[in-house]
C-alpha positions in Angstrom: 176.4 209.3 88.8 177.7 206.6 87.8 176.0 202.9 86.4 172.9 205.3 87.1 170.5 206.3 84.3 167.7 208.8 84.5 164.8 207.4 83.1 163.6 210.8 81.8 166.4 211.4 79.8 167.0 209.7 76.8 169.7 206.8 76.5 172.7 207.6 75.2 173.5 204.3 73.7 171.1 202.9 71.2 169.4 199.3 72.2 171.6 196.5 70.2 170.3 195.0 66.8 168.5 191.9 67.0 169.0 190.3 63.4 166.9 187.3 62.9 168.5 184.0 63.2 170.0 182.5 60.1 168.1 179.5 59.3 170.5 176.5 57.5 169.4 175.6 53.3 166.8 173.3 53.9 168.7 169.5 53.6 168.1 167.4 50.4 165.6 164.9 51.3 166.4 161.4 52.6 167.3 158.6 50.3 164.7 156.3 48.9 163.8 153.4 51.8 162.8 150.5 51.0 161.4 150.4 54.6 164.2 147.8 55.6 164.1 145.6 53.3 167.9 145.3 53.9 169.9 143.0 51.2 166.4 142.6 49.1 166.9 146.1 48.6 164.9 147.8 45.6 167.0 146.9 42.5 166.9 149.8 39.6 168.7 147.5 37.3 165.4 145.1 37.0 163.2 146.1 34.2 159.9 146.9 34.6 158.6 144.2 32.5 160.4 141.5 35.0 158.8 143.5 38.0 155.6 143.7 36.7 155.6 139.9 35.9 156.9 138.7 39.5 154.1 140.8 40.6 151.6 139.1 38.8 153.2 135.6 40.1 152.4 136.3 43.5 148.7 137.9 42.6 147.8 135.4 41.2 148.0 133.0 43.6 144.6 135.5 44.7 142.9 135.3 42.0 143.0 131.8 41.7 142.0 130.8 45.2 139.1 133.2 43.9 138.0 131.4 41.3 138.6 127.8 42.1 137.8 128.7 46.4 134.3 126.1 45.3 137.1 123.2 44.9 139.2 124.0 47.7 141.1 126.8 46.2 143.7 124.5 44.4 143.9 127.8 41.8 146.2 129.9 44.9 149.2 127.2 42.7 148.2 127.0 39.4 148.5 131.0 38.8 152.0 131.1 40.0 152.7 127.6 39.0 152.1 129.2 35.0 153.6 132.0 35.7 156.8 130.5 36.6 156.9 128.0 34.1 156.5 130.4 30.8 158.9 132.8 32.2 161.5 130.9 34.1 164.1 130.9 31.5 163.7 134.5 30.2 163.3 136.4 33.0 165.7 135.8 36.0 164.0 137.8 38.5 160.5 136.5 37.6 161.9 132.9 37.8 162.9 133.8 41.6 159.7 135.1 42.9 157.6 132.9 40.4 159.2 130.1 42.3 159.0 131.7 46.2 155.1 132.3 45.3 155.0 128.4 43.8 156.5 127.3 46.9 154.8 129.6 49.8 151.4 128.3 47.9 152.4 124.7 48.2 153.3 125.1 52.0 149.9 127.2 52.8 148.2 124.1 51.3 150.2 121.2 53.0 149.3 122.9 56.3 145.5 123.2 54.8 145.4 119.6 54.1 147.2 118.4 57.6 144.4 120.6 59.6 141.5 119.0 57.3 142.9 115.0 57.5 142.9 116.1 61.3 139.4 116.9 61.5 139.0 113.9 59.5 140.6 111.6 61.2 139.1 112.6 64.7 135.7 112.5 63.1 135.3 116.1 63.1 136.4 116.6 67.1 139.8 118.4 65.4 137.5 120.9 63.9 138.0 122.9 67.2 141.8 123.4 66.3 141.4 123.6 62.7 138.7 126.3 62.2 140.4 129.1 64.2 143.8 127.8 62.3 142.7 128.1 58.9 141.6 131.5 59.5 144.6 132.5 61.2 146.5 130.6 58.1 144.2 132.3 55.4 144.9 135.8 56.7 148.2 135.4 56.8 148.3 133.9 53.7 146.2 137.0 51.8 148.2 139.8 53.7 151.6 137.8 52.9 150.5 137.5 49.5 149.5 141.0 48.9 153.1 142.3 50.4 155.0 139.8 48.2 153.2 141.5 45.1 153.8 145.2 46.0 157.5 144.3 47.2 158.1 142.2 43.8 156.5 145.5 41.6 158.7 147.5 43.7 162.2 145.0 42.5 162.8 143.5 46.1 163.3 140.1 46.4 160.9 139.0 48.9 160.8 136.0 50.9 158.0 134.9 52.4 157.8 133.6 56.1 157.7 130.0 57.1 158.0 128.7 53.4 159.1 125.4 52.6 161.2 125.9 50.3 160.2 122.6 47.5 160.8 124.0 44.4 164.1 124.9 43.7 
């Protein structure tokens, strides 16, 4: 009888231990990302103060165009514009952004103005360009603006997108 087993008598050899699998240490979590920001990385080595101020450069490009949107919204530059100019020579980080938010706010309004002399000038027939631009422009502008700000509070040097760089 051989390779044969009755199945009414019991099994010589005990069935083999299943232990459970060893599970690995759970790994340490991934390193902080900056989702991309690549060379603009977050910077520990910028105080708070500086970050919190670059911050407010950009955001205050908002709450200007807020405020002065009755007079065309010339307030999106004076915000940074202040900014910039009170902490350009004490704050190196502040002088940066102060001046990318100064200079993204001067381009948003150049293309502003060229879209409203258009309409102008073709006694109102440009309007049909120039109203789905400036929305398209003034959406961009808010959600550009509102990234610059959190990325600036965050340390990164941001650069904004189509910017003519004027100021240097």
């Amino acid at each position: 009888m051989s390779g044969t087993h009755d199945p009414n008598e019991p099994n010589p050899t005990p069935p083999p231990h299943h232990e459970p699998p060893v599970t690995p240490p759970p790994a340490s979590p991934p390193p902080h990302d900056t989702l991309g920001a690549g060379p603009g990385a977050a910077d520990a080595g910028i105080p708070a103060d500086q970050r919190q101020w670059a911050m407010f450069a950009h955001l205050s490009a908002l709450a200007g165009a807020l405020l002065t949107s009755a007079i065309g919204g010339i307030g999106c530059l004076i915000g940074p514009l202040i900014i910039w100019m009170v902490k350009k020579d004490t704050m190196a980080f502040v002088d940066d952004q102060g001046k990318e938010a100064l200079n993204f706010n001067i381009t948003v309004g150049i293309a502003f103005l060229a879209l409203l002399l258009l309409s102008i000038f073709t006694l109102g027939i440009g309007l049909i360009i120039a109203v789905p631009l400036w929305i398209i422009i003034g959406l961009a502008w808010l959600v550009f603006t509102i990234i610059a700000g959190i990325k600036a509070n965050e340390g990164v040097t941001y650069r904004y997108p189509f910017t003519l760089r004027l100021v240097k």
